[in-house]
C-alpha positions as CSV (number, residue, x, y, z in Angstrom):
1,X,182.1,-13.0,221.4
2,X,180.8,-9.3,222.6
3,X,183.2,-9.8,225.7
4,X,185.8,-11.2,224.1
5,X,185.3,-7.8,221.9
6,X,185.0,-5.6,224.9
7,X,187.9,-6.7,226.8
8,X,189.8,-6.2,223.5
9,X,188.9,-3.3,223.5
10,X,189.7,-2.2,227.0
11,X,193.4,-4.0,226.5
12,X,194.0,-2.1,223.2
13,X,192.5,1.3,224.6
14,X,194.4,1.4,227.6
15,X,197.1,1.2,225.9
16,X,196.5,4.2,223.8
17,X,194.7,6.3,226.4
18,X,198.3,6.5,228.0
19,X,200.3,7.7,225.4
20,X,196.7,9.9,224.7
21,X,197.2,11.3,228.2
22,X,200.5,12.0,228.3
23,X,200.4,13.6,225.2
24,X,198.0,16.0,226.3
25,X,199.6,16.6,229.5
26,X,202.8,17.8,227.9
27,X,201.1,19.5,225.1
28,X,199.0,21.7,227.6
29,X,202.3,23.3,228.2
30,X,204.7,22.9,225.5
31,X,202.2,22.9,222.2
32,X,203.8,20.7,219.7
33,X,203.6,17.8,218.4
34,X,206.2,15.9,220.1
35,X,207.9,12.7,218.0
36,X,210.4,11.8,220.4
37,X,207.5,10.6,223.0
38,X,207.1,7.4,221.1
39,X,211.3,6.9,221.6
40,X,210.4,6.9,225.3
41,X,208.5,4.0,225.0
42,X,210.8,1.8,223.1
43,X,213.5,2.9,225.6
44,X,211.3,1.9,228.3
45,X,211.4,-1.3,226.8
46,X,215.0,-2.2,225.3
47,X,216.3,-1.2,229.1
48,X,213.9,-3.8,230.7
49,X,215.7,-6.0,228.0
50,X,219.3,-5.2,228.6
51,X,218.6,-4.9,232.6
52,X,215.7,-7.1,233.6
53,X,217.7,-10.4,233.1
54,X,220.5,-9.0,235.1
55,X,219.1,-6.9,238.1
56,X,215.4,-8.6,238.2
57,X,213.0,-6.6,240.0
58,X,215.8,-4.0,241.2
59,X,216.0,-3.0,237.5
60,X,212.9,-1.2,237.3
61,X,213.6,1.9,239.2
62,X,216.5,2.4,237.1
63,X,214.3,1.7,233.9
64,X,211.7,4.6,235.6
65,X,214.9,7.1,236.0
66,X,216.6,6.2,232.6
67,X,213.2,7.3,230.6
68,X,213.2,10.5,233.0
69,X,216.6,11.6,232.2
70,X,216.1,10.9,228.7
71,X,212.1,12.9,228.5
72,X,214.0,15.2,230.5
73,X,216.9,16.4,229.3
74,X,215.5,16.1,226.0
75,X,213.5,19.6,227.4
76,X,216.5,21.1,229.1
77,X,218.8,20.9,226.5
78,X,217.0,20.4,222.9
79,X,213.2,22.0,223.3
80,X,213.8,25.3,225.9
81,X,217.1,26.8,224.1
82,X,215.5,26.8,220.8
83,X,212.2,27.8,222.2
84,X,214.2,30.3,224.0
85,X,215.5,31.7,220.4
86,X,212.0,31.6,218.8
87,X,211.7,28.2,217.8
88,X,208.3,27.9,216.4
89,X,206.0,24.8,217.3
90,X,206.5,23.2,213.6
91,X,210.7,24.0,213.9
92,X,210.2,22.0,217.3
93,X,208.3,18.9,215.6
94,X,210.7,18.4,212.9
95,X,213.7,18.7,215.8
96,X,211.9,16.1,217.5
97,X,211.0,14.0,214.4
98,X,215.2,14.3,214.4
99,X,215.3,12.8,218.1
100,X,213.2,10.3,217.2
101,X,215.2,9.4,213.9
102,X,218.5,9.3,215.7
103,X,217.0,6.7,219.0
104,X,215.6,4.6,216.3
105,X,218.9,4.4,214.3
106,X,220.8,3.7,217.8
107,X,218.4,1.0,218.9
108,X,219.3,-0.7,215.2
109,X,223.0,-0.4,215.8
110,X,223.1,-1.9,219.3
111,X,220.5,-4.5,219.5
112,X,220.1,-4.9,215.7
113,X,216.4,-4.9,213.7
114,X,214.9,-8.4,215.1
115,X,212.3,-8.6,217.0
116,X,212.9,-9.2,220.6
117,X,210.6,-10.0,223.7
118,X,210.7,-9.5,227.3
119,X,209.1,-12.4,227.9
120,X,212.5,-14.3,228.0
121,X,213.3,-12.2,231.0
122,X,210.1,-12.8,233.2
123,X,207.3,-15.4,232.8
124,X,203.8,-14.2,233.6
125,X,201.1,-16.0,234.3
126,X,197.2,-15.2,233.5
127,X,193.8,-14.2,235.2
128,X,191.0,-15.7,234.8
129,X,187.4,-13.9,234.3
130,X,185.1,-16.7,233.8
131,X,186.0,-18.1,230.2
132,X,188.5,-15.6,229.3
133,X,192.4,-15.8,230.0
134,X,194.0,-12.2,230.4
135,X,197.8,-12.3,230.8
136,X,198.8,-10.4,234.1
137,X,200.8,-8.0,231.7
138,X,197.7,-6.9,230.6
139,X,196.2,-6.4,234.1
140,X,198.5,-4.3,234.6
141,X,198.6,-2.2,231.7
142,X,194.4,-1.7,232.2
143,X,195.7,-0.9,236.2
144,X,198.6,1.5,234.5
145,X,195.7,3.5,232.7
146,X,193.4,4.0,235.4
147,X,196.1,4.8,238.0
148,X,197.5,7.5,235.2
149,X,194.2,9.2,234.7
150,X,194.2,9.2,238.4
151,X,197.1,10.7,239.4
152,X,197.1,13.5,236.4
153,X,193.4,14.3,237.3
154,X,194.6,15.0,240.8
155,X,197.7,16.9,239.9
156,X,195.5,19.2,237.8
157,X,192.5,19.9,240.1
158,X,193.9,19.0,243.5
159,X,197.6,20.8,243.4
160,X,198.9,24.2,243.1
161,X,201.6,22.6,240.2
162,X,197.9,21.4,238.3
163,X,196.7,25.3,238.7
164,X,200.0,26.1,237.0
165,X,199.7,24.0,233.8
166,X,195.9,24.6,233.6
167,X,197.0,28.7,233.8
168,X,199.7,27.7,231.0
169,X,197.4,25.9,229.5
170,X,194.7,28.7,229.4
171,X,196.9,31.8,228.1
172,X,200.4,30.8,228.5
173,X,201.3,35.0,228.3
174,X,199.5,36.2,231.0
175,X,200.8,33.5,232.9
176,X,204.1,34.5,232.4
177,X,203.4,37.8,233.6
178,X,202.0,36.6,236.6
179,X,205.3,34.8,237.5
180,X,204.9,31.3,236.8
181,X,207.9,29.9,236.1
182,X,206.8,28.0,232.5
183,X,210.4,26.3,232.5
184,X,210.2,24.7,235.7
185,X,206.8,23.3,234.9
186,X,207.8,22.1,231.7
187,X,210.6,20.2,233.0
188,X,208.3,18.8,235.9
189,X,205.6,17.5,233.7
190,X,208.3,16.0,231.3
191,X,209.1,14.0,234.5
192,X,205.7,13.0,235.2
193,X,206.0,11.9,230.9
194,X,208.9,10.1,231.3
195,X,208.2,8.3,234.3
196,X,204.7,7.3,232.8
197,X,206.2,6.1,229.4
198,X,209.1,4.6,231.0
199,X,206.5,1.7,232.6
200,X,203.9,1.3,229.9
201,X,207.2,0.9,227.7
202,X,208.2,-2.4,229.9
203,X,205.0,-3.6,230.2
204,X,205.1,-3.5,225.6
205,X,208.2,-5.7,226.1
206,X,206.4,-8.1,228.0
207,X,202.9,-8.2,226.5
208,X,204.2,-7.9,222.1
209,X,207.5,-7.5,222.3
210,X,209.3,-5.1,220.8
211,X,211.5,-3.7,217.7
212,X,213.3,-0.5,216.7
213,X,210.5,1.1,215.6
214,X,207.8,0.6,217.8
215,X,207.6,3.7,219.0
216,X,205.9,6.0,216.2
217,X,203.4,3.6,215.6
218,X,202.6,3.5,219.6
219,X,202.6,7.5,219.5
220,X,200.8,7.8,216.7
221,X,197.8,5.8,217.5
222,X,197.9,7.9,220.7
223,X,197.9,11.0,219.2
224,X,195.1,10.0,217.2
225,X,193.0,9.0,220.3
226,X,194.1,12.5,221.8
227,X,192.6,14.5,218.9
228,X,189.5,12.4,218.7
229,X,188.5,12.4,222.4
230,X,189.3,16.4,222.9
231,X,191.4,18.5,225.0
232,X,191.3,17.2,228.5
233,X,192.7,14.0,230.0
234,X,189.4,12.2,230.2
235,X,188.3,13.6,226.6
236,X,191.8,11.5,225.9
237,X,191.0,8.3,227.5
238,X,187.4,8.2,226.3
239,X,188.8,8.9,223.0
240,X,191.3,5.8,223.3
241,X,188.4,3.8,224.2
242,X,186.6,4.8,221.0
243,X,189.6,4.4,218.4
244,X,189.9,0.8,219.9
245,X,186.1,-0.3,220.1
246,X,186.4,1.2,215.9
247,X,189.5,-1.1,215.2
248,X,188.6,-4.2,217.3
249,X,185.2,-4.1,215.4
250,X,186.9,-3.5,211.7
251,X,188.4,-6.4,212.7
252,X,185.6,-8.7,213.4
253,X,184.1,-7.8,210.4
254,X,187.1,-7.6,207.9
255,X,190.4,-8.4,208.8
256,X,193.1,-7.3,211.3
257,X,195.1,-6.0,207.9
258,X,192.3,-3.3,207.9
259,X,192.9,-1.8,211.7
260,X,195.5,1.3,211.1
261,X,193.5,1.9,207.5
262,X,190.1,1.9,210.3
263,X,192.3,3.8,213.0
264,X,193.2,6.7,210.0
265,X,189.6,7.2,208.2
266,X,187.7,7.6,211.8
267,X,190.1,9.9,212.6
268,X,189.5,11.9,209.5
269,X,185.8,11.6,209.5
270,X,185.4,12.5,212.9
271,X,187.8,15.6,212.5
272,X,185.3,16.3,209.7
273,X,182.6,16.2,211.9
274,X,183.8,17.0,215.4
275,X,187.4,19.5,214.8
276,X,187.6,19.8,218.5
277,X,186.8,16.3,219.7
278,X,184.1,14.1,220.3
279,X,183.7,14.9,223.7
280,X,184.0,19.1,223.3
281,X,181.3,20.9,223.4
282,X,180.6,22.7,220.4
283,X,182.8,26.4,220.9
284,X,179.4,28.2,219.0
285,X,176.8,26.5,221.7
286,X,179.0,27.8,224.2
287,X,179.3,31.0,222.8
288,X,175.7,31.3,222.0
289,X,174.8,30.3,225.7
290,X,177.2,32.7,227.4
291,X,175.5,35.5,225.1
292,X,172.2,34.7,226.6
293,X,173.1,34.2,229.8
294,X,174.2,37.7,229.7
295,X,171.1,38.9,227.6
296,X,169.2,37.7,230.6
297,X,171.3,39.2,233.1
298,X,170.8,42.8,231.4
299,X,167.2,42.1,231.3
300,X,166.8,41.5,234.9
């Protein structure tokens, strides 16, 4: 029973630590709360519906470049000209609440409110860890995660691009000044967004299906694990891991009726506690330390 509950819990937490991490990616450099991520995941999805049966395997990469053009020109022409004209963060939420709105009501139109499934389009089979079945969808999605934190940990630490965002990041002014080019790394990290989105939104399809609107609840659970953790990627991921060991354990002791009402009053509690994440250091301790590390440097 504790395994089955653990490998729940990596299953459902990997699938928020990527919407986690991507959020905080593109937050790092364009701060606000962006609605319109969760429409990239049900796109993701509805184009491995409408293309999967007819191109197979060859339909991915077009999936992968679809969700980019949409994450990006969402940036190019929506966010940057009204940022441009002093757009503030909460005009830019509601604009992208608006996206969001509008995908969701065009999903409706065309493939109507049902709920559809990839699995129609592909069958997978499952892998076996002693007693326990996990579909290969679900591999994949746990692979998915750990390849994600991967990559974005290396952009940021290994590659002049991560020194950008981390400089944006930091004090996005001064790095304006010092010639960054803010736009162009916006637009590149949107990419990165879209691209990421674009396959955890085909792997949804397969592994619960998929309806019109999927995507805020997706984001929003994401979100949540993003706050929790803190503000780095692996604050995020750890913070995805949390939300779901909370939820898969509400569950085993109540119902599964009870998992958003868990997800919502462990968010609040530990913003009540921890404001700046679970995994933050507390900003006083660090304040207080650098104070006496400086004490101690006068007094030698």
């Amino acid at each position: 029973m504790l395994t089955q509950l653990l490998i729940n819990t990596l299953i459902i937490g990997s699938g928020y630590a990527i919407v986690a991490m991507v959020f905080r990616l593109l937050y790092s450099v364009s701060p606000f709360f962006n609605m319109a991520l969760g429409a990239s995941v049900a796109l993701g999805a509805y184009l491995g519906y409408g293309l999967l049966p007819m191109f197979d395997v060859i339909a991915y990469p077009i999936i992968l470049a679809g969700v980019i053009l949409f994450t990006w020109g969402q940036e190019r022409f929506i966010y940057r000209p009204m940022r441009k004209m002093g757009a503030s963060p909460m005009v830019l939420l509601v604009v992208s609440l608006g996206v969001y709105t509008i995908f969701e009501s065009v999903i409706h139109l065309i493939f109507g409110p049902q709920y559809q499934t990839l699995g129609v389009a592909m069958d997978f089979s499952s892998v076996s860890f002693g007693a326990i079945n996990i579909p290969v969808v679900q591999v994949a999605i746990i692979a998915l995660v750990l390849i994600t934190l991967g990559l974005i940990s290396w952009v940021l630490y290994r590659t002049f691009l991560g020194k950008e965002i981390r400089a944006i990041a930091g004090a996005p002014d001064l790095a304006y000044v010092t010639g960054i080019n803010i736009g162009r790394v916006v637009v590149i990290v949107s990419i990165i967004v879209g691209a990421v989105l674009g396959a955890y939104g085909v792997c949804v399809g397969f592994d619960t299906g998929m309806e019109p609107t999927m995507g805020f609840n997706i984001l929003f659970k994401g979100m949540i694990a993003a706050i929790i953790g803190g503000p780095t990627i692996i604050a995020a991921y750890l913070g995805a891991m949390v939300l779901a060991l909370a939820e898969n354990l509400g569950v085993w002791f109540f119902a599964s009726q009870w998992r958003d009402l868990i997800a919502f009053v462990i968010f609040i509690l530990l913003l009540w506690v921890r404001p700046n994440g679970i995994f933050m250091r507390n900003p006083k301790k660090v304040s207080c330390e650098i104070k006496l590390t400086k004490a101690k440097g006068i007094k030698k």
